[in-house]
C-alpha positions as a Markdown table, in Angstrom:
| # | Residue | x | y | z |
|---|---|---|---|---|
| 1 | Unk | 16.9 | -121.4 | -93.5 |
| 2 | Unk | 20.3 | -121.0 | -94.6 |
| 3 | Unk | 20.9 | -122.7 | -98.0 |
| 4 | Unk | 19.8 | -120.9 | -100.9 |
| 5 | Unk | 17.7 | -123.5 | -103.0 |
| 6 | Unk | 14.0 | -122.9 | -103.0 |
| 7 | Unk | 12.7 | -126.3 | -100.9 |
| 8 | Unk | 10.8 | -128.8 | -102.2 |
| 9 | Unk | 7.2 | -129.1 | -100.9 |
| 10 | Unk | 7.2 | -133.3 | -99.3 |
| 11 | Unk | 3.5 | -133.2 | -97.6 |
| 12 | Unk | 0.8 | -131.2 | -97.3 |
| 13 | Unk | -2.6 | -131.8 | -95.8 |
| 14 | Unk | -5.3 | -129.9 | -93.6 |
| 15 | Unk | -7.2 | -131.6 | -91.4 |
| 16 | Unk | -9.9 | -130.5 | -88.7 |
| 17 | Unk | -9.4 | -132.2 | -85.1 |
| 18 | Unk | -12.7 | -131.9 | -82.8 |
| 19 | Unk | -12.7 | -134.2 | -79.6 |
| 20 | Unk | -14.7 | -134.7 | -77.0 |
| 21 | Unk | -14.1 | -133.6 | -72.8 |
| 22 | Unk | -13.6 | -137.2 | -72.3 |
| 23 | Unk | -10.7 | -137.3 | -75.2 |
| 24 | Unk | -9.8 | -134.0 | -74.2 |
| 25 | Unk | -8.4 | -135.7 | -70.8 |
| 26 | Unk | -6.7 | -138.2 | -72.6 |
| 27 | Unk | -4.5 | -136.4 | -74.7 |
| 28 | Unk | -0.7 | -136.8 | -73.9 |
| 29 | Unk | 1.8 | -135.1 | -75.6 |
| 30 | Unk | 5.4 | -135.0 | -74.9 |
| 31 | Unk | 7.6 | -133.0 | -77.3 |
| 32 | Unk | 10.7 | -134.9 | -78.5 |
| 33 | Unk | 13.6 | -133.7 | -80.9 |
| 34 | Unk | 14.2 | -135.6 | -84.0 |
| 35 | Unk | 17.3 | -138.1 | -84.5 |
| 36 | Unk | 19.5 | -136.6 | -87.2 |
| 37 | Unk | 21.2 | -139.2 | -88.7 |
| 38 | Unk | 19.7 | -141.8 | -91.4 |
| 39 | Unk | 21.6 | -145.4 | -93.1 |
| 40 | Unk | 21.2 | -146.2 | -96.5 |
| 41 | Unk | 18.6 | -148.5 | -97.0 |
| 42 | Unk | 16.5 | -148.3 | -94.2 |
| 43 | Unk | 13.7 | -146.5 | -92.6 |
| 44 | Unk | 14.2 | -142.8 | -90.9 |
| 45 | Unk | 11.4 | -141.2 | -88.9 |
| 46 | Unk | 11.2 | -137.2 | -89.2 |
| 47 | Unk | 9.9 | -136.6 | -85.5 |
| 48 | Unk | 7.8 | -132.9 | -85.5 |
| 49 | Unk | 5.7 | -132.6 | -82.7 |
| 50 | Unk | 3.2 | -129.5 | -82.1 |
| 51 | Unk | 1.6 | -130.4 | -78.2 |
| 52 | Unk | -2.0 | -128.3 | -78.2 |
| 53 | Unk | -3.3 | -126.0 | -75.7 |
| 54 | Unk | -6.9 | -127.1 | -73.8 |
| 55 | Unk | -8.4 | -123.7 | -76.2 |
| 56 | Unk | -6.6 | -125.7 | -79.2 |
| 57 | Unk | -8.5 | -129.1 | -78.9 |
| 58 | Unk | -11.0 | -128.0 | -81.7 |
| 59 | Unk | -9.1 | -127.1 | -84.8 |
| 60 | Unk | -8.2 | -127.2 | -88.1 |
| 61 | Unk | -4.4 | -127.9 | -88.6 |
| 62 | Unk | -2.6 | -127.5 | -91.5 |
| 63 | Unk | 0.9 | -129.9 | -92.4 |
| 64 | Unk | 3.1 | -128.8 | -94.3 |
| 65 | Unk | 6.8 | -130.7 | -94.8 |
| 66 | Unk | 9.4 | -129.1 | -96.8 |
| 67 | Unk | 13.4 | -130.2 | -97.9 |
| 68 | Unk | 16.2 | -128.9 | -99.0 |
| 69 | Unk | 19.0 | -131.1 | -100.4 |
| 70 | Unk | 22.1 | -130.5 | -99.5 |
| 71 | Unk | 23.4 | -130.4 | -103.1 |
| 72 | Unk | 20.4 | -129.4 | -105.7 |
| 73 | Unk | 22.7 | -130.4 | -108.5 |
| 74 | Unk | 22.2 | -133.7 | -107.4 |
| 75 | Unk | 18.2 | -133.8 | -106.7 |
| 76 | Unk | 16.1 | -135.0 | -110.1 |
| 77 | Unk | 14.0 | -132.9 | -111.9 |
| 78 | Unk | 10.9 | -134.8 | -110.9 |
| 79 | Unk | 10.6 | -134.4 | -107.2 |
| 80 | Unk | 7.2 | -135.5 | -106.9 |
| 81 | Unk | 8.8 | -139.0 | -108.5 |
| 82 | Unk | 11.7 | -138.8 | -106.1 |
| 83 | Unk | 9.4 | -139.3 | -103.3 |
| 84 | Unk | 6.8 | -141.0 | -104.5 |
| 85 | Unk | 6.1 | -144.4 | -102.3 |
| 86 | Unk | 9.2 | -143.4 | -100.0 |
| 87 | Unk | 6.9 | -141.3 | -97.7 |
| 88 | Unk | 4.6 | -142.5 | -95.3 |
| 89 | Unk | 2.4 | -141.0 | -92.4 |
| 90 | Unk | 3.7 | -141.5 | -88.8 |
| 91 | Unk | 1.5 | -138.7 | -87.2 |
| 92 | Unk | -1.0 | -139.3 | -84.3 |
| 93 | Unk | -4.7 | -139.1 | -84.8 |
| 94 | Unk | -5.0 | -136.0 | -83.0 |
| 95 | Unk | -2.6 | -134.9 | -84.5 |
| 96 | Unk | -0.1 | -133.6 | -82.1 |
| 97 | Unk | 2.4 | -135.8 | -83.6 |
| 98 | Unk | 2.7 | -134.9 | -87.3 |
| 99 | Unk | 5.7 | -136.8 | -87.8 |
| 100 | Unk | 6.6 | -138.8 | -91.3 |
| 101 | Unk | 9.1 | -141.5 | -92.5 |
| 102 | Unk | 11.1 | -141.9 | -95.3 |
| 103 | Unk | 11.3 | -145.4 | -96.9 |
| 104 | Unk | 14.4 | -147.3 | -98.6 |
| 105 | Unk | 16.8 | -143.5 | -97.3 |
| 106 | Unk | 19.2 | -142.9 | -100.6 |
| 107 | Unk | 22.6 | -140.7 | -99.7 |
| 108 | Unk | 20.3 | -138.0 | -101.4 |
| 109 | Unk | 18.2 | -138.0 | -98.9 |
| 110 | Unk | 20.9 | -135.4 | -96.8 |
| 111 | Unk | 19.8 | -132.3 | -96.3 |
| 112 | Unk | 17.1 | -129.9 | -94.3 |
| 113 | Unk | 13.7 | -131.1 | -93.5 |
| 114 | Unk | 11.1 | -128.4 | -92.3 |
| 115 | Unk | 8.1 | -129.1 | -90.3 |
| 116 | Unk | 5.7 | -126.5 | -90.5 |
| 117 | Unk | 2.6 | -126.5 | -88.9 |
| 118 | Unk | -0.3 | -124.1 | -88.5 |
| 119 | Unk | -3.7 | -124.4 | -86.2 |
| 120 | Unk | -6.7 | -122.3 | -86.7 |
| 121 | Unk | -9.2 | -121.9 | -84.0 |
| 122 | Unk | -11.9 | -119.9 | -82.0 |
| 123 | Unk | -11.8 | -118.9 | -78.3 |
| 124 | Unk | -14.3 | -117.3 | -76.4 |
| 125 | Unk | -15.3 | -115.9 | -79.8 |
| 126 | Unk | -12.2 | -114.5 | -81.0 |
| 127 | Unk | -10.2 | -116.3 | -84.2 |
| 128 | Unk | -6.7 | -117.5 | -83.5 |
| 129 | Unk | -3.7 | -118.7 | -85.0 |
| 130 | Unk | -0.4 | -120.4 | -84.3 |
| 131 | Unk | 1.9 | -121.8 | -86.0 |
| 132 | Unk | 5.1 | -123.7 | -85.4 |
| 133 | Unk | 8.4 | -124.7 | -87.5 |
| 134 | Unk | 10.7 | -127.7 | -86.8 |
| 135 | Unk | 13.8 | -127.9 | -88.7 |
| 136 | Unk | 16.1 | -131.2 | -89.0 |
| 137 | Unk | 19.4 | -131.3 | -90.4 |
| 138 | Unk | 19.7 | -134.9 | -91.8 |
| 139 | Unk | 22.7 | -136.7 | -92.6 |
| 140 | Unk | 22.7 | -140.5 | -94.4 |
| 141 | Unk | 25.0 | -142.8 | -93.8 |
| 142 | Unk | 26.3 | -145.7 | -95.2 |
| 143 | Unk | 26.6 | -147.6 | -91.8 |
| 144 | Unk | 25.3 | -146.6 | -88.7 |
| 145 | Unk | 28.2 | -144.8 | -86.5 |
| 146 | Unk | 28.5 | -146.3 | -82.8 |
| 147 | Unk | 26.6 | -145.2 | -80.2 |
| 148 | Unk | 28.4 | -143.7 | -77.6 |
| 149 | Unk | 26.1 | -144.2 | -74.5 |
| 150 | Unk | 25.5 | -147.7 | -75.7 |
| 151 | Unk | 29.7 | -148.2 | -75.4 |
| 152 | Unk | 29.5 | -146.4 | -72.3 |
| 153 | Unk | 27.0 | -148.5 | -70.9 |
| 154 | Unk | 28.9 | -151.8 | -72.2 |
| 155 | Unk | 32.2 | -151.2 | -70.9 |
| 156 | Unk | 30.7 | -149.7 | -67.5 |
| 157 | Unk | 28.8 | -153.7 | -67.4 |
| 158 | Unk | 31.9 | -155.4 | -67.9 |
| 159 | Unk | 33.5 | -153.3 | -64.8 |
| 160 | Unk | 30.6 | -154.5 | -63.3 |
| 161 | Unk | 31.3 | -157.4 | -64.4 |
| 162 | Unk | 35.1 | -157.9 | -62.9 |
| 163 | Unk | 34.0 | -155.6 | -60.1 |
| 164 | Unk | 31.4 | -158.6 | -58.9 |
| 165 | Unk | 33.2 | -161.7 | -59.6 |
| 166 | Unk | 36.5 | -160.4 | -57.6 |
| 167 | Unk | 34.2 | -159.5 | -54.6 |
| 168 | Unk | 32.5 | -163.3 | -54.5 |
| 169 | Unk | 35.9 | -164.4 | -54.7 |
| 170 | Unk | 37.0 | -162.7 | -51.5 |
| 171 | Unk | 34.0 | -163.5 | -49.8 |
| 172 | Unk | 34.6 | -167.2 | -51.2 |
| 173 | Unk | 38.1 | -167.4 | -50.0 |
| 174 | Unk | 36.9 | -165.8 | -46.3 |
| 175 | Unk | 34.3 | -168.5 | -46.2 |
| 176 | Unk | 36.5 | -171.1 | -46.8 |
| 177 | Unk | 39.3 | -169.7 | -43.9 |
| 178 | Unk | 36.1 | -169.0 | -41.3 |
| 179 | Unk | 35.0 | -172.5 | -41.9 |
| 180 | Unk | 38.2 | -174.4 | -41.8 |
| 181 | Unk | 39.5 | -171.9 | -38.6 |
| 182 | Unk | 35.9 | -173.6 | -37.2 |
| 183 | Unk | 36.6 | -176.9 | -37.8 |
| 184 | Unk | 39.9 | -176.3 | -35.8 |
| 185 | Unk | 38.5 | -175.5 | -33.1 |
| 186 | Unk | 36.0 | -178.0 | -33.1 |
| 187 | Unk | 38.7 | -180.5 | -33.7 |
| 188 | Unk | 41.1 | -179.2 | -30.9 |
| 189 | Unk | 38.0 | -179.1 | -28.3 |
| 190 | Unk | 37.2 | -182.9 | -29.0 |
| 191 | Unk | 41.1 | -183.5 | -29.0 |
| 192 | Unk | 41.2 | -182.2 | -25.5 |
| 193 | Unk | 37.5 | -183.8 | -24.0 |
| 194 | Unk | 39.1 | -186.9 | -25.3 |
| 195 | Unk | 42.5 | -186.0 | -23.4 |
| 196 | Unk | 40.7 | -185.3 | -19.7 |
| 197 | Unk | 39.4 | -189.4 | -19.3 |
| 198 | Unk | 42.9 | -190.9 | -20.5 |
| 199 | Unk | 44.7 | -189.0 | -17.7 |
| 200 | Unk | 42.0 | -190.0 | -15.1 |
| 201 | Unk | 42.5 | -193.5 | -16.0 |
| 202 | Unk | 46.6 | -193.4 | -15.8 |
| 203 | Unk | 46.0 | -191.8 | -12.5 |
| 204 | Unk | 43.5 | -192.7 | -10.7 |
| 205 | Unk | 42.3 | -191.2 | -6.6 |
| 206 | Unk | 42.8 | -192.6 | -3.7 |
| 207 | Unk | 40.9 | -196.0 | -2.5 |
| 208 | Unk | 37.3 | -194.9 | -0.7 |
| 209 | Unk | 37.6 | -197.2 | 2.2 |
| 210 | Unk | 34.6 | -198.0 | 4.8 |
């Protein structure tokens, strides 16, 4: 870690995860970064996710969370006070998700979060350990800055938009031509089976004589 203030221990807790072969199919873990920027007020979910191995399925974890402000001048004395009922659990029950949330974010809450977690387990009779660190660079806000893709989107469904409504105008205004160049037609055939009888009448064949 880069700043030089000791960080400030946020959660801790060791836990032992033992499932069964028929839990042990079900387990589904897809490892997703962190969002890295917080507003004032609300809720912000510090995402850390630690996938296990098949050998990993019985073992004892260990959480640890850590942070580091971004100006220690301006963190309290009390830490413990700081946090206290502004943290809550957001971690899966087998614990492959060991993510937390912070309640009512202050502008204090800027800094480095650290996700540290540890597993301790036997495998064909040998002791193992891993252990993983996820590190998140916060930033609070007063107002939540635009999202980009969501603009992107927008303006690419108003295009749409315009895009659409000038095509079923075209294909209106060729209706409309196709159907009146029909009804011409239709007209100038009736016009001219009409014609054929008048011009037998005004002249008419020769007498059939016996």
């Amino acid at each position: 870690m880069t700043h030089a203030a000791s960080p400030h221990r946020l959660w801790q807790s060791v836990i032992r995860c033992v499932f069964s072969a028929v839990q042990e199919v079900r387990l589904v873990c897809v490892d997703v970064a962190s969002d890295t920027e917080a507003v004032v007020g609300r809720v912000m979910k510090l995402t850390c996710i630690y996938c296990m191995k098949r050998e990993e399925i019985s073992a004892e974890t260990k959480v640890d969370w850590f942070f580091i402000g971004e100006d220690k001048r301006k963190m309290p004395e009390d830490v413990e006070m700081y946090w206290k009922d502004r943290l809550t659990w957001k971690g899966s029950q087998d614990l492959q998700d060991i993510s937390i949330s912070i309640l009512n974010v202050t502008l204090n809450d800027s800094g480095t979060y650290e996700c540290e977690v540890s597993r301790f387990f036997e495998f064909n009779s040998f002791k193992h350990s891993t252990t993983k660190k996820t590190t998140i660079d916060l930033k609070v806000k007063m107002k939540a800055s635009r999202d980009t893709t969501a603009l992107y989107s927008e303006i690419m469904m108003y295009v749409l938009l315009v895009f659409l409504t000038f095509w079923l105008l075209v294909e209106m205004i060729y209706c409309y031509r196709k159907i009146s160049k029909s009804e011409e037609q239709v007209q100038d055939t009736a016009t001219d089976y009409l014609a054929i009888p008048s011009e037998n009448k005004e002249n008419p064949g020769p007498a059939v004589t016996e």
